[in-house]
Every structure is written in C-alpha cells, then in structure tokens.
C-alpha positions in Angstrom: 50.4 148.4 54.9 54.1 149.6 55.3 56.9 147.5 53.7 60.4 147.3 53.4 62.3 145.6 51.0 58.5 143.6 50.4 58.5 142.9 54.4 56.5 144.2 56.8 58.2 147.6 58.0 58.0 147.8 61.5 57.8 151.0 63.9 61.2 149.5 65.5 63.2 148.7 62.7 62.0 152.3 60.8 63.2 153.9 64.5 66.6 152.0 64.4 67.6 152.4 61.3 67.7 156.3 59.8 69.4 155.6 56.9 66.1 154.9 55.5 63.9 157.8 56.6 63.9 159.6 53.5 62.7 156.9 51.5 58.8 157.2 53.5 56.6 160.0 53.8 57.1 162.2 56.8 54.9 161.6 60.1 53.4 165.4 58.4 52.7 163.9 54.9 51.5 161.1 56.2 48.6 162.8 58.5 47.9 165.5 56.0 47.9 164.0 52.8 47.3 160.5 53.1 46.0 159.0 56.2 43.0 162.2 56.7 41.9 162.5 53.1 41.4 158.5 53.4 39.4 158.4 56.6 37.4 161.1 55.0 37.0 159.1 52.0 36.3 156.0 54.2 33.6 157.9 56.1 31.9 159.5 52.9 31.5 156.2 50.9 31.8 153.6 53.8 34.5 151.6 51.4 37.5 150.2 52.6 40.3 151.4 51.0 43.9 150.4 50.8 46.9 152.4 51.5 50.7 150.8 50.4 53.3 152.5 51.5 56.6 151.0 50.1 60.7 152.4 50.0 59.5 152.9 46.0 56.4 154.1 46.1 52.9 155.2 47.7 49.6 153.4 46.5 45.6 153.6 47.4 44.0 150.9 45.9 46.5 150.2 43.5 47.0 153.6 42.2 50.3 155.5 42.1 50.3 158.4 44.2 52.5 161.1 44.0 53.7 163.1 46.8 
C-alpha cells in the first residue's frame, strides 16, 4: 500500500508530480530491499505480510523500517 498525504498514491500522480520523488524509495530500493526479501519471506512462511509505504515512512507489518 502506497500513500500520499494518507491517500492512495497512484502510478500517475507519483509520474506527474517530481517534486515528490525523493520522499519514496527508489524503483532500486524498492526491488532490492523491500519487495524481494518480502516475497521471500512470503514464500518461506506462507504469511501475508504488509508493506506501507508513506511520504514519512516505510512499514512491514507495522514496524518501522529504515532504509
């Protein structure tokens, strides 16, 4: 789940509007450390889990992440 300002971030908006690029991980970050190590995760315990990505911050289930 992406969000902006606590509403659904969409691929559009995030494409029109720079300005606000360097507040979300990078397409890189985002394969490499976050989306592959969850699928992994997902695949190893067969539980979903739950990625937030906000302008202030990065979550899995809840939990801070720092990137």
């Amino acid at each position: 789940m992406t969000t902006y300002q606590g509403v659904p971030l969409t691929k559009a908006y995030y494409d029109n509007h720079p300005e606000i690029h360097h507040l979300y991980p990078s397409p890189q970050v985002f394969l490499t450390q976050l989306y592959k190590p969850l699928l992994e995760k997902v695949s190893t315990t067969n539980q979903p889990q739950l990625l937030e990505i906000s302008e202030n911050r990065v979550t899995i289930n809840g939990q801070p992440i720092a990137l």
